[in-house]
FILUM-868404 format. One record per residue: residue in one letter; y, z, x of N, C-alpha, C, O in turn. Coordinates in nm, 2 decimals. Each point is the difference from the previous one (the first is absolute). Example, Ala and Ser with C-alpha at 12.3 -4.5 7.8 and 13.67 -1.06 7.14 Angstrom:
<recs>
REC|A|-0.57|0.78|1.32|0.12|0.00|-0.09|0.12|0.00|0.09|0.00|0.07|0.10 $
REC|S|0.11|-0.14|-0.14|0.11|0.00|0.09|0.11|0.08|-0.08|0.11|0.01|0.05 $
</recs>
This chain:
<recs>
REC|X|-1.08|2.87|2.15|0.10|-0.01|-0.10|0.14|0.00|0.06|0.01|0.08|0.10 $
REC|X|0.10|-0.17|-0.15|0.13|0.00|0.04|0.08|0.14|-0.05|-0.02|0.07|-0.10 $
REC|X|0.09|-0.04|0.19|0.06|0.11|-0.06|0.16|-0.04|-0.02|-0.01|-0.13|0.00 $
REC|X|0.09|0.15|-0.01|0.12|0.00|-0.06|0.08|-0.06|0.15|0.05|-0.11|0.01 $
REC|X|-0.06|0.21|0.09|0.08|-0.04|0.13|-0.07|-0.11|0.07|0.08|-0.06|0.07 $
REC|X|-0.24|0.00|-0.06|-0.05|-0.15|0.02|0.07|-0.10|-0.08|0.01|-0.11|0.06 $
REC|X|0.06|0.13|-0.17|0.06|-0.08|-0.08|0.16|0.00|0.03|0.06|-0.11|-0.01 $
REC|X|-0.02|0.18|0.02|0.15|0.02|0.07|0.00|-0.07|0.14|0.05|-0.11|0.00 $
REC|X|-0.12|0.15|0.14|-0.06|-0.06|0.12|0.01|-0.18|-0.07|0.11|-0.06|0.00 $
REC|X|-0.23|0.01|-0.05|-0.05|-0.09|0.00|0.19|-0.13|-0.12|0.03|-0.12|0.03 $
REC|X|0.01|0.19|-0.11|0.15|-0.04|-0.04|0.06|-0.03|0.09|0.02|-0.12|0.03 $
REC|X|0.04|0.24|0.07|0.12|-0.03|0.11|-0.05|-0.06|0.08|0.08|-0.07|0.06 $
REC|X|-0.20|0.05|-0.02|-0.07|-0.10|0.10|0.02|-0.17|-0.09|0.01|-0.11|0.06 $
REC|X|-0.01|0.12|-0.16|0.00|-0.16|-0.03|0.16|0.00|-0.06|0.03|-0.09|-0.08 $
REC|X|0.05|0.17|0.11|0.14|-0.03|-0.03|0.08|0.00|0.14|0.12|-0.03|0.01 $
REC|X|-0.21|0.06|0.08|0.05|0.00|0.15|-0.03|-0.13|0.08|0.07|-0.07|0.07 $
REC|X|-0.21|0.06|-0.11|-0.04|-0.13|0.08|0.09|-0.10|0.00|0.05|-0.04|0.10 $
REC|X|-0.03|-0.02|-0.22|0.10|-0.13|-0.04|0.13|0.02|0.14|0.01|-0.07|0.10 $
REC|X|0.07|0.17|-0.14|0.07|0.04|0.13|-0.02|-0.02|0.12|0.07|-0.07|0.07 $
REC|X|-0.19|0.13|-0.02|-0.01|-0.01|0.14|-0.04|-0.15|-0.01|-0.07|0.00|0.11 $
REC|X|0.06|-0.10|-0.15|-0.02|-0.13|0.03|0.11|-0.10|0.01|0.01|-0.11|0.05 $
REC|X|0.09|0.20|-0.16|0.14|-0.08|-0.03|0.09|0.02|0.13|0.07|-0.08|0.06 $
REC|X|-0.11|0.24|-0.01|0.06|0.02|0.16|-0.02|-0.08|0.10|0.09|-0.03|0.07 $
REC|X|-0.22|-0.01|-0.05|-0.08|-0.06|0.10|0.06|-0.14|0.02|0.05|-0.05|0.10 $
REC|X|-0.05|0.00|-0.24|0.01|-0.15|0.01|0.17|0.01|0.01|0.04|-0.11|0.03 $
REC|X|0.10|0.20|-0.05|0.09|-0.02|0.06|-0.04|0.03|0.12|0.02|-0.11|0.06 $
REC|X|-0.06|0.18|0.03|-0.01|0.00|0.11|-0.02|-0.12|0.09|0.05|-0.01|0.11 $
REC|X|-0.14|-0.05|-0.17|-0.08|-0.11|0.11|0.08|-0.12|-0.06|-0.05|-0.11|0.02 $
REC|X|0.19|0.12|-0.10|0.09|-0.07|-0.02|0.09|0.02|0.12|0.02|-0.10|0.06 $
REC|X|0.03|0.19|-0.03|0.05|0.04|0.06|-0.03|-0.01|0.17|0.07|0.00|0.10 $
REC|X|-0.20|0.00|-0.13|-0.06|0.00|0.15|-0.01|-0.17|0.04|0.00|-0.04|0.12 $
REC|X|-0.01|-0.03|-0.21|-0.01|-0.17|0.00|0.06|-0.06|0.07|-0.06|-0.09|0.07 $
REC|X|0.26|0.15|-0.07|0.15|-0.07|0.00|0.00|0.09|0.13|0.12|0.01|0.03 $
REC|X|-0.18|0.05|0.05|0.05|0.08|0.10|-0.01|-0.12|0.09|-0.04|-0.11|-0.03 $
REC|X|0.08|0.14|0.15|-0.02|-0.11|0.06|-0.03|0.11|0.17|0.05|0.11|0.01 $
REC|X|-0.15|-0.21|0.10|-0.03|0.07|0.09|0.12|-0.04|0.13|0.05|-0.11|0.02 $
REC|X|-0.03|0.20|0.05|0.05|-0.01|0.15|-0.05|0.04|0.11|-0.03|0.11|0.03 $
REC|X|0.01|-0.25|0.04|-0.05|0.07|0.16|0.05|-0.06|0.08|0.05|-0.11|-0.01 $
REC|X|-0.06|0.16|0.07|0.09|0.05|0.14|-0.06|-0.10|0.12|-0.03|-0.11|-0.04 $
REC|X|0.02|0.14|0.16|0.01|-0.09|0.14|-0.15|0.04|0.00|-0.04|0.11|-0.03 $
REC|X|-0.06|-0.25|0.08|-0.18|0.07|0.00|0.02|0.13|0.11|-0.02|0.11|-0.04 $
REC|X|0.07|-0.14|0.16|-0.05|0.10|0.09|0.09|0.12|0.02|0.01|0.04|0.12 $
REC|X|0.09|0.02|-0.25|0.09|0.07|0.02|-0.06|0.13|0.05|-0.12|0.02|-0.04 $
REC|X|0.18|0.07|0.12|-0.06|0.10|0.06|-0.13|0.01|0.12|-0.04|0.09|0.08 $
REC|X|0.00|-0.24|-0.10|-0.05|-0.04|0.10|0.01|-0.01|0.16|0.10|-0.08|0.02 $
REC|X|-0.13|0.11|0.07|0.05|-0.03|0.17|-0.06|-0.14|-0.03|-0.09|-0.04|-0.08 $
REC|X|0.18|-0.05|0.20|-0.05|-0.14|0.02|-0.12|-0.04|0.03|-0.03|-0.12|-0.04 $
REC|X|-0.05|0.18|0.10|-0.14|-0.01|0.05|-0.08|0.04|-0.15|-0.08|-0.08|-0.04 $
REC|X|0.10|0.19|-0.04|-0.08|0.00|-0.13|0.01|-0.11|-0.07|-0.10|-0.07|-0.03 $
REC|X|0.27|0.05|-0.01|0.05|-0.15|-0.05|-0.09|-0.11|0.01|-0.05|-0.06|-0.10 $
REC|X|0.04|0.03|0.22|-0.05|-0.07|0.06|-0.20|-0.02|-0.05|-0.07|-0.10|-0.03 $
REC|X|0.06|0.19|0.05|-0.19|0.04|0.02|0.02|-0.06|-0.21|-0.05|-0.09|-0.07 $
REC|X|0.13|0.20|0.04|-0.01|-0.08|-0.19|0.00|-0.12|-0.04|-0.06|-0.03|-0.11 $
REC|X|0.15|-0.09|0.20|0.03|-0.10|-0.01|-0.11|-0.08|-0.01|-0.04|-0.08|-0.08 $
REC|X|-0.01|0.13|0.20|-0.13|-0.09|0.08|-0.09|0.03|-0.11|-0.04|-0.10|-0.07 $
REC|X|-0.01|0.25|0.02|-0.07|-0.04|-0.09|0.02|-0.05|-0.13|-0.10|-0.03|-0.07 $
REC|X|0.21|0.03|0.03|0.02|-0.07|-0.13|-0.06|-0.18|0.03|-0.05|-0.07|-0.09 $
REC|X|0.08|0.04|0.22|-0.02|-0.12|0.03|-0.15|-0.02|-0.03|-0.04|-0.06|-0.10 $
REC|X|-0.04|0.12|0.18|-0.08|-0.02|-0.02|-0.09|0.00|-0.15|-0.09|-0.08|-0.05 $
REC|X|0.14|0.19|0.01|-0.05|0.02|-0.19|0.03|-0.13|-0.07|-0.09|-0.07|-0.05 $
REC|X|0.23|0.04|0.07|0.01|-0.10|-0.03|-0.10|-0.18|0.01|-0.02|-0.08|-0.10 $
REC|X|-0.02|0.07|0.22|-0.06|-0.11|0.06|-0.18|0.01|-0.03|-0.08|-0.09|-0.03 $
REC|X|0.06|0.24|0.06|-0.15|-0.04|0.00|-0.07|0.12|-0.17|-0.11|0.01|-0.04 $
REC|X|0.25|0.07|0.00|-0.06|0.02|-0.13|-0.06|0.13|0.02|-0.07|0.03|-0.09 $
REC|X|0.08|0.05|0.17|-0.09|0.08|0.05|0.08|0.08|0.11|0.07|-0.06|0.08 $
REC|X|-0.10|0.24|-0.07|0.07|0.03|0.09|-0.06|-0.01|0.11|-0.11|-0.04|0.00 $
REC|X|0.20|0.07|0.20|-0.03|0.00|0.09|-0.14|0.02|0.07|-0.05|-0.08|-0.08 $
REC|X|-0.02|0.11|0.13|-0.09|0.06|0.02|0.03|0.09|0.12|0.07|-0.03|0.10 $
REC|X|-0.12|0.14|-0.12|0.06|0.14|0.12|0.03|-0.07|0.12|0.12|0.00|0.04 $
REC|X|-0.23|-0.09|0.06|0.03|-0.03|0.10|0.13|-0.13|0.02|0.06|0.00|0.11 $
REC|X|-0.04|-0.08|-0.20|0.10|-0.07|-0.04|0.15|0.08|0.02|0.08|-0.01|0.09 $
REC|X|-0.09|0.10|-0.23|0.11|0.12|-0.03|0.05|0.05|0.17|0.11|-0.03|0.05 $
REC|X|-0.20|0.09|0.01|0.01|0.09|0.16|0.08|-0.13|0.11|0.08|0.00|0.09 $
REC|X|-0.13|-0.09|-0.13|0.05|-0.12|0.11|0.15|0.00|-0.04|0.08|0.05|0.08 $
REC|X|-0.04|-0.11|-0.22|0.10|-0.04|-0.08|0.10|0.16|0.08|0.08|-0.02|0.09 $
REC|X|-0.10|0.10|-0.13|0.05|0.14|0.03|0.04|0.00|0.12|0.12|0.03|0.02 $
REC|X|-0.19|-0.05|0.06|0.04|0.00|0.18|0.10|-0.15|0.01|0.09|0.00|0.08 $
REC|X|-0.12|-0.08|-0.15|0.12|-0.18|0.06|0.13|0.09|-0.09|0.11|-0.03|0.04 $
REC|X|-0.12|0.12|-0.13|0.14|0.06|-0.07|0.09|0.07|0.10|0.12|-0.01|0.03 $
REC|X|-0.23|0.10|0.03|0.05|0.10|0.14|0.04|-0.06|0.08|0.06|0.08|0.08 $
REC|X|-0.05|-0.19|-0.03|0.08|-0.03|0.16|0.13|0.01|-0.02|0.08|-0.06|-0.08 $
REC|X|-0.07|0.12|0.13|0.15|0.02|0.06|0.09|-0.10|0.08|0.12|0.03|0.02 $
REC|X|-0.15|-0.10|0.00|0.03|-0.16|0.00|0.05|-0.10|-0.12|0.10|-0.07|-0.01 $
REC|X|-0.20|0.10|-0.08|0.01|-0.03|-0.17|-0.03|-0.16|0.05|0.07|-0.09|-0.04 $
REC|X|-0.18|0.07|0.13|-0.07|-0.15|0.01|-0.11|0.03|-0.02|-0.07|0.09|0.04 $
REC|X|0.05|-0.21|-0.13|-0.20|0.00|-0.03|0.00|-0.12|0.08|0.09|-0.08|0.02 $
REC|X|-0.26|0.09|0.03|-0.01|-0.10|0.13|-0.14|-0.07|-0.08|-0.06|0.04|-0.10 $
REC|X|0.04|-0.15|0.19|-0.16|-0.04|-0.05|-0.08|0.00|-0.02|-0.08|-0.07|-0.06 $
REC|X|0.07|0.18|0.13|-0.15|0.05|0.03|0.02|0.14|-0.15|-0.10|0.05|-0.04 $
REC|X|0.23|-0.03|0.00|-0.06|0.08|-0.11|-0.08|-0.09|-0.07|-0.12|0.01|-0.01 $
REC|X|0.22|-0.10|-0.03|-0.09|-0.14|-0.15|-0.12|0.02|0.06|-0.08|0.06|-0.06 $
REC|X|0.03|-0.12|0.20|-0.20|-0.04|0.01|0.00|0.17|-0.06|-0.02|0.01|-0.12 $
REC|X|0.05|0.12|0.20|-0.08|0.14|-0.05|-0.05|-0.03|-0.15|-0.12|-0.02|-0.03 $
REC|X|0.26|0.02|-0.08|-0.04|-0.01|-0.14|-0.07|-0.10|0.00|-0.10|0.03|-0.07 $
REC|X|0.09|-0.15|0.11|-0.06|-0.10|-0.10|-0.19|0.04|0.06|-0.09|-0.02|-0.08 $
REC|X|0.07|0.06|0.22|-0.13|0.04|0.04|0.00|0.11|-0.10|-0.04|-0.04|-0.11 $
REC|X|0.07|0.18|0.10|-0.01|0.06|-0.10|-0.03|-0.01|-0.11|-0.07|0.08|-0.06 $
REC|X|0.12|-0.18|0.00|-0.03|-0.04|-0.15|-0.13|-0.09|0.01|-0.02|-0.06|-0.10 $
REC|X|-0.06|0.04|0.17|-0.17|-0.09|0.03|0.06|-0.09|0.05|-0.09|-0.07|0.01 $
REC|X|0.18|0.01|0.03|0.04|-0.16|0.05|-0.05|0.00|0.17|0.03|0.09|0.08 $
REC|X|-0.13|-0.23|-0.04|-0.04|-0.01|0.10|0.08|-0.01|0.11|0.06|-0.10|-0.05 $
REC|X|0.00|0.13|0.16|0.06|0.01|0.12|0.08|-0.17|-0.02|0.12|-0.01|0.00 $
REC|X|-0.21|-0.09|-0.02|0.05|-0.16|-0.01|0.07|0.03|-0.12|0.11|-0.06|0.01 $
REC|X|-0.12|0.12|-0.12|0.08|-0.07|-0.13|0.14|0.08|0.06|0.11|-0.06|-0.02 $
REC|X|-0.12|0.14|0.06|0.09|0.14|0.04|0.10|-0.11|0.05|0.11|-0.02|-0.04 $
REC|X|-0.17|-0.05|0.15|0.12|-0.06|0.07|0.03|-0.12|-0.06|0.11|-0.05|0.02 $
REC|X|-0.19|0.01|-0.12|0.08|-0.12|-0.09|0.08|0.06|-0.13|0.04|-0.07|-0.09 $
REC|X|-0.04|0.17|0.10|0.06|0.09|-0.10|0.18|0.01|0.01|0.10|-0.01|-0.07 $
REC|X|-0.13|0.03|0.24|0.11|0.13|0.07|0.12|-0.12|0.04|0.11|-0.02|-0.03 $
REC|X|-0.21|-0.06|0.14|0.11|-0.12|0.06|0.11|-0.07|-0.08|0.12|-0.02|0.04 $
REC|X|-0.16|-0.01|-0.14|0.08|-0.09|-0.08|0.06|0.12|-0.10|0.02|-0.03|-0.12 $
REC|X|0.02|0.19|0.17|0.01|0.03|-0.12|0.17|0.01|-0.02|0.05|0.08|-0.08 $
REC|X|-0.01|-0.14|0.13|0.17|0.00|-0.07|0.01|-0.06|-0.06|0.06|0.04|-0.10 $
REC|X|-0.10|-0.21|0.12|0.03|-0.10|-0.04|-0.12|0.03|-0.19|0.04|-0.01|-0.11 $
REC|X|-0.18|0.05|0.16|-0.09|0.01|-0.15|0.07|0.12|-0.11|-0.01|0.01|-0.12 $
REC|X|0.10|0.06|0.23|0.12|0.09|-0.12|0.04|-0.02|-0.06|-0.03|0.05|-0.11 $
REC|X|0.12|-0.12|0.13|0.13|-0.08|-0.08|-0.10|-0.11|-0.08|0.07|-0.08|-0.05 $
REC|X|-0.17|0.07|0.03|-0.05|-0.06|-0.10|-0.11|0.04|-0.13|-0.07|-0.06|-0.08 $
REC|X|0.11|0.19|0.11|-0.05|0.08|-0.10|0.09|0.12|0.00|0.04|0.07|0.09 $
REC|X|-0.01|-0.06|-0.25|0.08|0.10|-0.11|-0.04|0.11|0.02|0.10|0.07|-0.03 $
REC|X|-0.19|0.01|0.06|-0.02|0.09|0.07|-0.01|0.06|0.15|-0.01|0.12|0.02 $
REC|X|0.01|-0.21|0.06|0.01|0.04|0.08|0.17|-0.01|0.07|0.03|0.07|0.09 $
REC|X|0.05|-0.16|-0.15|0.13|-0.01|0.02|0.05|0.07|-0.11|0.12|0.01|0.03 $
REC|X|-0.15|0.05|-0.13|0.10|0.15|-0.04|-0.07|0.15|0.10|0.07|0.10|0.00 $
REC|X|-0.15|-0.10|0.05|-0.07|0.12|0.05|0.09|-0.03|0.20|0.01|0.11|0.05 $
REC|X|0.04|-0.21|0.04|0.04|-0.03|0.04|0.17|-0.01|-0.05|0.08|0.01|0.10 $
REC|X|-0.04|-0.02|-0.18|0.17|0.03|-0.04|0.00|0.18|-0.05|0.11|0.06|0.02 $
REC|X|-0.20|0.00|-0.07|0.01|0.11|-0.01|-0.03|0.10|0.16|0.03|0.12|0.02 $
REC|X|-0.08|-0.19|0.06|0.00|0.09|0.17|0.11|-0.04|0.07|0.03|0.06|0.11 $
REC|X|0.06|-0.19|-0.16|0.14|0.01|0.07|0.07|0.05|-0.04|0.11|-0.02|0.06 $
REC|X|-0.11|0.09|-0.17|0.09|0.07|-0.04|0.01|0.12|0.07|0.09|0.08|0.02 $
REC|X|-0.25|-0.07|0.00|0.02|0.18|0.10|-0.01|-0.04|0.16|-0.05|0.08|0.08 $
REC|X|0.10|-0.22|-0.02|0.04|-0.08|0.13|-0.13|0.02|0.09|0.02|0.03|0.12 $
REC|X|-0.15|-0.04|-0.17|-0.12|-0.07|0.06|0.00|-0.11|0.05|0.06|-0.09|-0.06 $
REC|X|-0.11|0.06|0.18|0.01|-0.14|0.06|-0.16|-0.04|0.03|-0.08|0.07|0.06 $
REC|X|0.04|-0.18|-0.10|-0.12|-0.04|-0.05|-0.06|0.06|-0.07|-0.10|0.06|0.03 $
REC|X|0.15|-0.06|-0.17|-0.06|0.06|-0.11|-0.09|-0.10|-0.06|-0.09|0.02|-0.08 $
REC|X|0.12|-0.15|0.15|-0.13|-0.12|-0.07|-0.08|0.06|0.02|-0.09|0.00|-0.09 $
REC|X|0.06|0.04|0.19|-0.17|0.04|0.08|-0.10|0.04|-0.07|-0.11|-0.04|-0.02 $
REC|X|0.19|0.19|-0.05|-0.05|0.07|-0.08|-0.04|-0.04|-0.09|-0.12|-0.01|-0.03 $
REC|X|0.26|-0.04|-0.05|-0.02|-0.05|-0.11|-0.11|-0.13|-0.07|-0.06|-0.01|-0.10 $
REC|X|0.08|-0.04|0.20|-0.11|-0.10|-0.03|-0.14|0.05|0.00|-0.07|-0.02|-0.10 $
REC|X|0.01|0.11|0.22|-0.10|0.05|-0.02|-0.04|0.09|-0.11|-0.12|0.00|-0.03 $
REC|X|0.19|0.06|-0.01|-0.02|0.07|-0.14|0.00|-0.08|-0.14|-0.06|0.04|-0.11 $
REC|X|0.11|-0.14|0.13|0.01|-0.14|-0.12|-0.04|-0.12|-0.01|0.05|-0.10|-0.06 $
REC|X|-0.13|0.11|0.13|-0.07|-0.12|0.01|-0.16|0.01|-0.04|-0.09|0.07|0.04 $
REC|X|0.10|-0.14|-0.13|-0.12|-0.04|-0.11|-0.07|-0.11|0.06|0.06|-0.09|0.05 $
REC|X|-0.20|0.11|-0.05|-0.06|-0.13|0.04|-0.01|-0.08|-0.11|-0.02|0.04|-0.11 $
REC|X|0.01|-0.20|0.15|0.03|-0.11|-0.07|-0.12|-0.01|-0.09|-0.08|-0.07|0.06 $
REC|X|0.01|0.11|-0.18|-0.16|0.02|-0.04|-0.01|-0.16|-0.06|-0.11|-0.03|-0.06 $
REC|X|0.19|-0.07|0.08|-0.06|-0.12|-0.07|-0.06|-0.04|0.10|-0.06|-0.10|-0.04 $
REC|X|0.04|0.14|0.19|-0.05|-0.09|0.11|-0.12|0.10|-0.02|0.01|0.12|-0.02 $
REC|X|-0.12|-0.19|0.03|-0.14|0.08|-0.01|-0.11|-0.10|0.07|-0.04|-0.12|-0.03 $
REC|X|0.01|0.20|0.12|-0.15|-0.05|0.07|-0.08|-0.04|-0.02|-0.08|0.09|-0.03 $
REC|X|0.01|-0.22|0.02|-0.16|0.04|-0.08|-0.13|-0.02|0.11|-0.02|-0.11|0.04 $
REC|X|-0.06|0.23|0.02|-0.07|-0.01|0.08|-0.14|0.01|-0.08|-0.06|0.08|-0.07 $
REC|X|0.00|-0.27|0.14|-0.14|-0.03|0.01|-0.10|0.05|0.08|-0.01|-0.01|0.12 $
REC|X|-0.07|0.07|-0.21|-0.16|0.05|0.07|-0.09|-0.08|-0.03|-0.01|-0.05|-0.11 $
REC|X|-0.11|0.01|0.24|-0.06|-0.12|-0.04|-0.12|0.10|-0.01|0.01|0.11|0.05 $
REC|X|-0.11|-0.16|-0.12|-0.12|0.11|0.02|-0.13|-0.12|0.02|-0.03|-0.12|-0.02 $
REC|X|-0.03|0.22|0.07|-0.13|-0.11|0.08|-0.13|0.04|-0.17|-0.13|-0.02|0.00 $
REC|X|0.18|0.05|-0.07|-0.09|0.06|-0.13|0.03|-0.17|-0.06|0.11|-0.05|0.02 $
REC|X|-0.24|-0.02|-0.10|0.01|-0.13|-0.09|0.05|-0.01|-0.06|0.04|-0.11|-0.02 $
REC|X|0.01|0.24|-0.10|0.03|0.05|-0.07|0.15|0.02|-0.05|0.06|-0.01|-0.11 $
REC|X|-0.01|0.04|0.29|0.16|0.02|-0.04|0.07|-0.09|0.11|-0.01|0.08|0.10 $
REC|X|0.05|-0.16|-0.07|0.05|-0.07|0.08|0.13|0.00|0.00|0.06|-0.08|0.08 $
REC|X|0.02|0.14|-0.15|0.16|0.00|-0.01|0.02|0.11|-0.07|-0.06|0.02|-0.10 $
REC|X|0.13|0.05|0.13|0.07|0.16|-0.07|0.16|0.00|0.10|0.03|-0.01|0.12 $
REC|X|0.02|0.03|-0.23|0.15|0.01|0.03|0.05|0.19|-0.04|-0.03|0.08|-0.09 $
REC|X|0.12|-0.07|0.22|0.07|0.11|-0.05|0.09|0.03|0.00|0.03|0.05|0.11 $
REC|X|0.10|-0.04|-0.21|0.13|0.02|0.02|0.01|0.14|0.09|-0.07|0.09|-0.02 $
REC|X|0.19|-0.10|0.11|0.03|0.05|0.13|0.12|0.06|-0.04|0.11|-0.06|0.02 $
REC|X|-0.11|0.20|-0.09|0.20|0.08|-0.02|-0.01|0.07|0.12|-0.11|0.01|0.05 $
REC|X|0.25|0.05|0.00|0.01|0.07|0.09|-0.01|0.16|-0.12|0.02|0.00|-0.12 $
REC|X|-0.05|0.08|0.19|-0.02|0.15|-0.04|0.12|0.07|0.08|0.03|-0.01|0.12 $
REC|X|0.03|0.08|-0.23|0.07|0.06|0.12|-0.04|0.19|-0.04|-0.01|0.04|-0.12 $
REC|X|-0.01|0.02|0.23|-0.08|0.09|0.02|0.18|0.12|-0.02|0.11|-0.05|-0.01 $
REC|X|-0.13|0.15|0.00|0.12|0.09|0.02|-0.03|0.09|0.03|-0.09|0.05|-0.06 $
REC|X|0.14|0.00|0.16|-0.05|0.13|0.09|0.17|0.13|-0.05|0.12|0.02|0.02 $
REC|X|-0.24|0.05|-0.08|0.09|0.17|-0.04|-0.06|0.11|0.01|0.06|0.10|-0.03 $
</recs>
């Protein structure tokens, strides 16, 4: 049975509610027209962190997916020189790190200034490491952003000595393996 104060309770609760919704929705009026401010990406950052963030936004960017540890640890160390030059042999590290064969590595690496500047990611990821005065930042950059071409695909024939099957085809993707 209701008693007198269930009934008083259950009143101010439905003369309250309406309120607290009329508040809400000025609020998230309010909250609509605000507008956001940010600041420099690597503020408070040392150059070398700057740097390591850069690289991986690049990469997030290009392959959609974060670093993989041993990727990250390489990237981290080409941030550290004290020199502030990435060399070639970083790009083969990453691009071997990421599954790429020793051959693709170097068809990856050699051309990689000139395959920079022709891709939008790898030439903002490359204007963002001169700003922190890296010298061969293509190197990197390319190996972190570079996507393989998936419309070129292999098709490898097996002949079989069976009557039965004399042709079987197999489409040939690269796998790429990630070590963490």
């Amino acid at each position: 049975m209701l008693s007198p104060a269930h009934l008083i309770v259950g009143a101010l609760l439905l003369v309250f509610a309406p309120m607290q919704t009329k508040q809400a929705a000025r609020q998230a009026k309010v909250m609509t027209s605000m507008s956001i401010e940010t600041g420099e990406a690597c503020s408070g950052l040392s150059s070398e962190e700057c740097c390591g963030q850069m690289l991986e936004l690049a990469g997030f960017r290009a392959q959609g997916d974060y670093l993989p540890r041993l990727v990250k640890t390489t990237v981290q160390l080409a941030c550290m020189d004290e020199r502030k030059v990435v060399t070639q042999q970083v790009c083969r590290s990453i691009t071997i790190s990421r599954g790429f064969s020793a051959r693709d590595a170097d068809d990856i690496c050699k051309p990689a200034q000139r395959d920079c500047q022709k891709d939008g990611t790898c030439r903002q990821c490359v204007r963002d490491l001169i700003k922190l005065d890296y010298q061969g930042s293509h190197h990197v950059c390319r190996a972190l952003t570079y996507v393989p071409d998936r419309s070129r695909k292999r098709v490898v024939v097996i002949r079989s000595e069976q009557p039965g099957d004399s042709d079987t085809r197999f489409e040939v993707t690269r796998s790429r393996t990630e070590l963490r």
